[in-house]
C-alpha positions, -999 to 999 in steps of 0.1 A, spaced: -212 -261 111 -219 -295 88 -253 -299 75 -274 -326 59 -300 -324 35 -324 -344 56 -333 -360 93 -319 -391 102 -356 -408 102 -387 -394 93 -413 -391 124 -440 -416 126 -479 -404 129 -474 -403 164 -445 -387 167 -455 -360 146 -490 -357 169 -467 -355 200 -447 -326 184 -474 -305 180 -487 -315 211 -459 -313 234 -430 -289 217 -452 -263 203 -475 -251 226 -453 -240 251 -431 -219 228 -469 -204 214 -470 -190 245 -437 -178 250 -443 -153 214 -475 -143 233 -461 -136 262 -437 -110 247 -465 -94 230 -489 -91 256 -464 -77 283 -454 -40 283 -422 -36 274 -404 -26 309 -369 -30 301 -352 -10 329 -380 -12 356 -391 -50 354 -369 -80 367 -398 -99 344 -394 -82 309 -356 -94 302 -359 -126 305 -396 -127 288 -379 -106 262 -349 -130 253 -369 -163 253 -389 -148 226 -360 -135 206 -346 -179 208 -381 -187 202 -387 -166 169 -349 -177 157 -359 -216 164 -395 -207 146 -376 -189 119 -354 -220 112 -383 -246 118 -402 -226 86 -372 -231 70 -357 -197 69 -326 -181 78 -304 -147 73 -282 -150 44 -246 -151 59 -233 -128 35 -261 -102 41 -276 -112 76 -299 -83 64 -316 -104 44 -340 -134 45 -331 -171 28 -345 -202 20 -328 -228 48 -337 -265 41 -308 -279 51 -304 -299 89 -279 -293 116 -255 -316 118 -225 -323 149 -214 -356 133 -225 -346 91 -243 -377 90 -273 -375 117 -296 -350 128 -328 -348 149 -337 -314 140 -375 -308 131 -387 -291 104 -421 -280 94 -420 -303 65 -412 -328 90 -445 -326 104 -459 -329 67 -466 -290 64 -453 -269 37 -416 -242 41 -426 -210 43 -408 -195 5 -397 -162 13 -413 -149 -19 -449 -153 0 -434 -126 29 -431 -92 22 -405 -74 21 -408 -56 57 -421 -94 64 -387 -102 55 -364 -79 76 -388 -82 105 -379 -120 104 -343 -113 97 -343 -92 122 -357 -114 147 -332 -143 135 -301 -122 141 -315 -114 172 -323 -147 185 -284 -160 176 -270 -131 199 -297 -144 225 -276 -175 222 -243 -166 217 -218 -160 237 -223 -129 262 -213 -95 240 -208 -61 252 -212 -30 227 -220 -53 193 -226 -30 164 -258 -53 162 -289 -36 187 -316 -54 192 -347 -36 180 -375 -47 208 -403 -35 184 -397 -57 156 -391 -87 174 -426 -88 191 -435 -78 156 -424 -110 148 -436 -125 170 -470 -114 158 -458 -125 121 -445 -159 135 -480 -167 154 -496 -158 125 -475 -182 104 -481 -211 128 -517 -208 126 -518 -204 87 -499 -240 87 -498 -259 117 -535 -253 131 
C-alpha cells in the first residue's frame, strides 16, 4: 500500500466543523452501542453485526489518532502518521491533526492501553478483510468494547 506523508489539501475552518459534526457522531454511537448491548453472540441476530461495526470503528479511530500495529509484531502498538495512498501522490484520509488536535503518542497509553488498542486494530482489519475461516487470530469480544471505552475516552480528552 503507497503512503504519503500528508493530505492532499488541508481542510478549511468549515470543513473541519463539518467533520466533527457530520463523520464523528455517528461512529460515537456506534463504540456506545457495543458497550451498552449484552454481548449475545449466539442468541441475537443484533449483536453480530453491532459487534463488527465497532471492531471497523475502533480500527478507523485507532488510525485517525494516528496509531497502528507494528507489522512486524501486530502485537504491538506504533506511531502511524503517514496517509493512505491508491495513486502515492493524493489522499483524503483525515487525521486528528487534520482537525488541528494533537496524535495520540503511544508513550501516554499504558501498556494494557496498548494491546487493548492493538488488539482492537487487528481486529478491525479482519472485520474488513476478506471472509476467513479458522485464522489463528480470535477476536477477543472483551477487549474490543474495552476499547471502545478507551477510544470514547480518547475522543473526548481531544476532540470535545
Amino acid at each position: 500500500m503507497p503512503y504519503i506523508d500528508k493530505r492532499t489539501y488541508a481542510l478549511e475552518v468549515y470543513e473541519i466543523e463539518e467533520f466533527i459534526l457530520d463523520h464523528i457522531p455517528y461512529r460515537i454511537k456506534v463504540l456506545k452501542n457495543v458497550i451498552s448491548y449484552p454481548i449475545k453472540m449466539n442468541t441475537d441476530d443484533l449483536w453480530p453485526s453491532i459487534y463488527e461495526s465497532a471492531q471497523i470503528v475502533c480500527r478507523m479511530f485507532i488510525q485517525f489518532f494516528g496509531l497502528r500495529t507494528d507489522p512486524k509484531d501486530r502485537t504491538k502498538l506504533k506511531h502511524s502518521h503517514n496517509y493512505y495512498s491508491v495513486d502515492g501522490k493524493t489522499s483524503f484520509e483525515v487525521k486528528v491533526i487534520d482537525l488541528k488536535f494533537e496524535f495520540v503518542r503511544v508513550e501516554e497509553l499504558t501498556i494494557e492501553e496498548q494491546n487493548v488498542l492493538a488488539h482492537a486494530y487487528e481486529a478491525g482489519s479482519k472485520a474488513t478483510a476478506h471472509l476467513t475461516y479458522k485464522s489463528s487470530f480470535q477476536t477477543d469480544h472483551a477487549k474490543v468494547i474495552e476499547a471502545a471505552v478507551l477510544i470514547l475516552r480518547m475522543i473526548e480528552s481531544r476532540l470535545i
